[in-house]
C-alpha distance (Angstrom), angle and dihedral (degrees) to the residues before:
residue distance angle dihedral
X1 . . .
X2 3.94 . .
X3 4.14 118.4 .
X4 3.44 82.9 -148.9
X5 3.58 112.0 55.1
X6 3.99 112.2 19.6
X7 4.19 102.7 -152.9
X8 3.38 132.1 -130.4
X9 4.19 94.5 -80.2
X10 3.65 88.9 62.0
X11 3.89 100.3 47.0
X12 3.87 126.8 64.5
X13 3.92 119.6 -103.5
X14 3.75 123.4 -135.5
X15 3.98 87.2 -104.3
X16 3.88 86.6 76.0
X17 3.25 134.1 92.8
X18 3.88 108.6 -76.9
X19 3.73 99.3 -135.7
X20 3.84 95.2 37.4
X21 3.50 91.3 45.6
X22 3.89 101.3 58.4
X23 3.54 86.2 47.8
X24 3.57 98.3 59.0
X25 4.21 90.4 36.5
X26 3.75 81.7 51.1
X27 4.03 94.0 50.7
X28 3.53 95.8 43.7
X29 3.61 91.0 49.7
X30 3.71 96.1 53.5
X31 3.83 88.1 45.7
X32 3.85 84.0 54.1
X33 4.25 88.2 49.7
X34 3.92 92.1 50.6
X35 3.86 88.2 54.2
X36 3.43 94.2 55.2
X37 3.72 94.8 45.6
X38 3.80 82.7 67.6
X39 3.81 91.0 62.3
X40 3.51 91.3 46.4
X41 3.67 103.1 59.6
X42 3.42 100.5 142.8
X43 3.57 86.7 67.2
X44 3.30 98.0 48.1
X45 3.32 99.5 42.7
X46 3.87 96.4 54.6
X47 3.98 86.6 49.2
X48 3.52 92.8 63.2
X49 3.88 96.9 35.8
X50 3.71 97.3 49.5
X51 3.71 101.0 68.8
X52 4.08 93.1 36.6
X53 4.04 80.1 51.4
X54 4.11 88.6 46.4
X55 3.92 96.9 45.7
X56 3.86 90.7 40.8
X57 4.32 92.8 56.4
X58 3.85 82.6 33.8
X59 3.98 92.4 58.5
X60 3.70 100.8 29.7
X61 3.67 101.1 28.4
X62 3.58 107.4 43.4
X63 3.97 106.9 2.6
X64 3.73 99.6 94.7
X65 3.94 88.8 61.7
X66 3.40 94.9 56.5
X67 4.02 129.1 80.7
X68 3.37 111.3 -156.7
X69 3.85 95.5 151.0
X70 3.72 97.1 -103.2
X71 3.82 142.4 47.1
X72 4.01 98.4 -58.7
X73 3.84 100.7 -129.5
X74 3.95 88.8 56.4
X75 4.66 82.9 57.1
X76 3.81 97.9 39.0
X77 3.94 99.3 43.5
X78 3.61 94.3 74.0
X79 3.89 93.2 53.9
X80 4.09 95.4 45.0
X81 3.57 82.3 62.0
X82 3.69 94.4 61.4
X83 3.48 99.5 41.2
X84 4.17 86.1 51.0
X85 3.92 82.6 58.3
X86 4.15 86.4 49.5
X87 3.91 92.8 49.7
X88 3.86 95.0 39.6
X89 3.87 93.0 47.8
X90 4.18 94.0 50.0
X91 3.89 86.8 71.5
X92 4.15 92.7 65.8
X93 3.96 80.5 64.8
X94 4.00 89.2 58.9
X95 3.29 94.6 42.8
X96 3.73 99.3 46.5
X97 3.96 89.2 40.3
X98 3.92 91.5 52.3
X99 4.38 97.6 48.5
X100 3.84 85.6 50.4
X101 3.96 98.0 48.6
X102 4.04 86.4 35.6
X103 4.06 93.4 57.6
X104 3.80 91.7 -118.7
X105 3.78 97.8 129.3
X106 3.42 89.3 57.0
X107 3.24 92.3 53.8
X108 3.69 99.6 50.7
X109 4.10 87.2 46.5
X110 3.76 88.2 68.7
X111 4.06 84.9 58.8
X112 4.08 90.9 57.6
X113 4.34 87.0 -101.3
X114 3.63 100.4 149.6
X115 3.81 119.5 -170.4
X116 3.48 99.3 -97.2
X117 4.42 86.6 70.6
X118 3.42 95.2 35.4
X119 4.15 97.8 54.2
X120 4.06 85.1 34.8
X121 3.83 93.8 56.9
X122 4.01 91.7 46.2
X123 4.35 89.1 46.7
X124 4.13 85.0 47.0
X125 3.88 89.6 53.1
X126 3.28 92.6 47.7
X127 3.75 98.0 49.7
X128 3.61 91.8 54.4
X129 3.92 98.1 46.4
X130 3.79 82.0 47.9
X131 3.70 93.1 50.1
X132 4.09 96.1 52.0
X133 4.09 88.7 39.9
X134 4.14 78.5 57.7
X135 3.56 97.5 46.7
X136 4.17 85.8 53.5
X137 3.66 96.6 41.9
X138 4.26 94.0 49.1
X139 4.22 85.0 36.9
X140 4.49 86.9 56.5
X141 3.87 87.9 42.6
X142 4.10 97.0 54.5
X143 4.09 82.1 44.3
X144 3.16 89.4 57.6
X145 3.67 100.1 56.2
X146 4.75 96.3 -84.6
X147 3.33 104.2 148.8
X148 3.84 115.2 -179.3
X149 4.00 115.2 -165.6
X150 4.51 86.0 -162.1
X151 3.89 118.6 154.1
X152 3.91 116.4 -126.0
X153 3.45 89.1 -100.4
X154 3.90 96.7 45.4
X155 3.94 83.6 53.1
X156 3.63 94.5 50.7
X157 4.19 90.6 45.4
X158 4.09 86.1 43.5
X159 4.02 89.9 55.2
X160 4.00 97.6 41.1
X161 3.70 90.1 49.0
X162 3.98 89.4 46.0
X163 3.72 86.6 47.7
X164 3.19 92.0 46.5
X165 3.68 105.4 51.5
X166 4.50 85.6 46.4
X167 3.85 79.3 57.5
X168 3.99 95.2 52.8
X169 3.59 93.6 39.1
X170 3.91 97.8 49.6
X171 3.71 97.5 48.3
X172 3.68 87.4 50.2
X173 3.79 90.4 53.4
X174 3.59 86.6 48.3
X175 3.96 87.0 59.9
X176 4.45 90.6 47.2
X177 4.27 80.2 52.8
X178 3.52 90.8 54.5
X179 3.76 98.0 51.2
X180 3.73 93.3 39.6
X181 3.43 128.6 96.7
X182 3.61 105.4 -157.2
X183 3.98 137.7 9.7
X184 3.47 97.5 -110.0
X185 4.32 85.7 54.0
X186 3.43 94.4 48.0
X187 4.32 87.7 45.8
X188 3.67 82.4 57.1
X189 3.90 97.8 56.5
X190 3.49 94.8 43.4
X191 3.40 86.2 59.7
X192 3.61 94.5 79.5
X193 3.57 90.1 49.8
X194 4.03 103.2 61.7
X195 4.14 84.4 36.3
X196 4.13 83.0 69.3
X197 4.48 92.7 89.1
X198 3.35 92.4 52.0
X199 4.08 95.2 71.4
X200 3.13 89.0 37.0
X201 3.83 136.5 83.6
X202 4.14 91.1 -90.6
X203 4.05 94.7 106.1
X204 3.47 106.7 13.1
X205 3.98 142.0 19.6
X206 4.09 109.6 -92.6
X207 3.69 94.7 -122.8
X208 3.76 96.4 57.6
X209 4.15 78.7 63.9
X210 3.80 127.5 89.4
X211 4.26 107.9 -77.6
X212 3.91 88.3 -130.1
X213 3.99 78.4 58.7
X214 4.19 98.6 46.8
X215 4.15 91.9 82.0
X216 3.78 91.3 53.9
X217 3.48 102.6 40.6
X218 4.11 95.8 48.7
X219 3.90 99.7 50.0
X220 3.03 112.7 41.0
X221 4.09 123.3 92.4
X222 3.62 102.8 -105.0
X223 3.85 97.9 62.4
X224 4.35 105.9 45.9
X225 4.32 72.6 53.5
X226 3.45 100.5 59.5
X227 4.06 95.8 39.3
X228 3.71 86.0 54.4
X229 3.68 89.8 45.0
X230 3.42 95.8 47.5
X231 3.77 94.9 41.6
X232 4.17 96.9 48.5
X233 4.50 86.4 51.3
X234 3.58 88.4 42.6
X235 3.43 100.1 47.0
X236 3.88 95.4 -130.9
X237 3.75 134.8 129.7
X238 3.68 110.5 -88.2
X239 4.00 95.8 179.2
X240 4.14 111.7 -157.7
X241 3.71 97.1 -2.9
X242 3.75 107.5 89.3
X243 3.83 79.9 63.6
X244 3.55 101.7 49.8
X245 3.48 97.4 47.4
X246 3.78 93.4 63.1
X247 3.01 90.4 43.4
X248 3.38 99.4 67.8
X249 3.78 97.2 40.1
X250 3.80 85.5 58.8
X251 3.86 90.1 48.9
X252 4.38 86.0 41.1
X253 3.59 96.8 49.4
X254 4.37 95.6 38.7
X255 3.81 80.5 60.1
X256 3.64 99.4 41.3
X257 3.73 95.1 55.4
X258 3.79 96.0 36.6
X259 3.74 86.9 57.3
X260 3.99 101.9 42.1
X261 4.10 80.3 53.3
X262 3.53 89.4 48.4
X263 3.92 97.4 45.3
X264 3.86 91.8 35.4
X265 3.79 92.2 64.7
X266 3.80 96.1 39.6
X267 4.06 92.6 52.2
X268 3.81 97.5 41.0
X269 3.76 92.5 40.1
């Protein structure tokens, strides 16, 4: 059977159930993404490398200039972990982008795959590349001397808001891969996406940053994430935050997969 194409024995037909049957298109179909990621390693690869390369010239390069009031791998951990999400998220655009310009939603429309499966099984491939890219990331940090002092429960609220956050940020690269043309395009928007930690209180405080820069960097969604974050591994208040930062993942991902539906229907119409 073909990684690339799953056929019509391994996808739900329209006589099954509707609910079961998007949930098995959209398992199959994340299998199928998974796969692939295996003969992309290059890709995957640099997506996990990146942000270990990033907190490693962060820490060693430029942490002993900066005061952030404690040793400066235990403050910029929690925001290399975000911006992992960012970078592992961007490749749902390519992916997305490249089976629309290849002709491979079409194909999988002839096997009763509506869009809902198809963007599903792309966001579910991404989650899990994103979780193991994680896993690496937070394994290099204790290695290099991270030591978080979290509660089991401020663990298990650190990883759902994590996972959370990967899901927002996937389906909305879904969305940039249906309105781009071409994988380099949709590499370009994402861009802007995994460019949101750095203003933001990821690598240094916000009010060592330009005032003109202050507004910015304290309102929007990347920042009230990584001061929960940081606070839940850390074991230290983080006042309002843990509520924000769902909250905007909720408001991210409602968007995200109102648009894709949107967009899904207008391209493929």
């Amino acid at each position: 059977m073909s990684d690339t194409l799953p056929t019509a024995k391994t996808l739900p037909s329209a006589n099954t159930l509707p609910a079961a049957g998007s949930l098995t298109a959209a398992a199959t179909l994340a299998g199928r993404g998974i796969r692939l990621s295996r003969r992309n390693l290059d890709a995957v690869i640099t997506s996990m490398m990146l942000p270990i390369m990033l907190m490693l010239v962060f820490v060693y390069f430029f942490g002993g200039a900066i005061d952030t009031g404690a040793r400066y791998v235990t403050y910029v951990v929690p925001g290399v972990l975000v911006l992992c999400a960012g970078f592992g998220a961007a490749s749902t655009a390519l992916s997305v982008s490249e089976d629309m310009r290849l002709g491979v939603v079409d194909r999988f429309r002839t096997l009763d795959v509506g869009g809902a499966p198809f963007l599903a099984g792309h966001v579910a491939a991404a989650v899990t590349r994103n979780a193991l890219s994680t896993a690496l990331v937070l394994g290099v940090a204790l290695a290099i001397g991270f030591r978080p002092s979290a509660t089991p429960a401020g663990w298990l609220a650190a990883i759902g808001l994590l996972l959370a956050y990967i899901t927002a940020v996937s389906w909305l690269s879904a969305a940039i891969g249906l309105v781009t043309r071409t994988a380099e395009a949709a590499g370009a928007v994402t861009f802007f996406m995994m460019f949101l930690p750095y203003p933001s209180s990821a690598f240094v405080p916000i009010e060592t940053m330009p005032g003109w820069l202050h507004g910015f960097a304290e309102h929007q969604p990347v920042t009230p994430l990584i001061e929960s974050m940081r606070g839940l591994l850390l074991d230290l208040p983080v006042g309002g935050t843990p509520w924000i930062a769902p909250g905007w993942c909720a408001g991210l991902l409602a968007l995200a997969v109102a648009a894709s539906g949107l967009l899904f229907r207008l391209r493929t119409r």
